[in-house]
N, C-alpha and C positions, 0 to 999 in steps of 0.2 A: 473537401473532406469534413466529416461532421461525425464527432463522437459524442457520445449519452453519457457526458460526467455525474449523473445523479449516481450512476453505481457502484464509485469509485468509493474503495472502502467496505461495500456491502458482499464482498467475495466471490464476483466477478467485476470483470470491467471491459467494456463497451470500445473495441480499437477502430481506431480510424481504417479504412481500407482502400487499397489503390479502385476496388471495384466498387459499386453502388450499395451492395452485402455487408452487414455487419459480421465482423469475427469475435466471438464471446469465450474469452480467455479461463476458466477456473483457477483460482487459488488455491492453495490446502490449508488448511485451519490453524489455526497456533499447536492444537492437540497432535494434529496430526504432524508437526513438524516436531515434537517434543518425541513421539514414539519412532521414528525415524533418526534421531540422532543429532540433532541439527545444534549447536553449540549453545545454551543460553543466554549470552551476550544475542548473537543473531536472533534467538526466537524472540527475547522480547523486544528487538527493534522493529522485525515484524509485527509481533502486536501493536506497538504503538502506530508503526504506519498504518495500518490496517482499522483502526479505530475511527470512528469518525468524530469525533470529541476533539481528536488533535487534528483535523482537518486543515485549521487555522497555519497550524506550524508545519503539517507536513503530510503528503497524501500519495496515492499510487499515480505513477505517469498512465498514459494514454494505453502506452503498450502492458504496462499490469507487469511491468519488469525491471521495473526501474519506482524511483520516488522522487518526489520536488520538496526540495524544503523552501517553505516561503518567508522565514525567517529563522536565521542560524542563531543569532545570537539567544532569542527565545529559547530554540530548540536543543540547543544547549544548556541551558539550564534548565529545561522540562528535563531532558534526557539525564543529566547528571544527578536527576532526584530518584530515578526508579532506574536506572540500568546499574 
């Protein structure tokens, strides 16, 4: 299995597949989840994952439906300065 982590962040992402075919997931925008309803706490968590700035601390999984955080304690105190 072989996925294309470069677009992870850039608003699709690149899923691994049982078959040889890439599956390319979209995202919706931050805008777009603000005119939809989406609670503010959660939209700006999305934006942070989504950023590629904070890569370092936390980024989308493989499947574009999930997120890794590569250091909590960091990410925690990134987080507890803008949420």
């Amino acid at each position: 299995m072989v996925a294309d982590v470069a677009n992870i962040g850039q608003g699709i992402d690149v899923v691994p597949s049982c078959f040889s075919q890439e599956v390319i997931l979209p995202r919706p925008t931050h805008e777009k989840l603000r005119e939809i309803g989406v609670p503010q706490f959660l939209s700006k968590l999305y934006e942070i994952v989504d950023d590629p700035n904070t890569d370092y601390l936390v980024q989308w999984g493989f499947d574009g439906q999930s997120f890794v955080v590569h250091d909590a304690n960091a990410f925690c105190d990134y987080s507890s300065q803008v949420l």
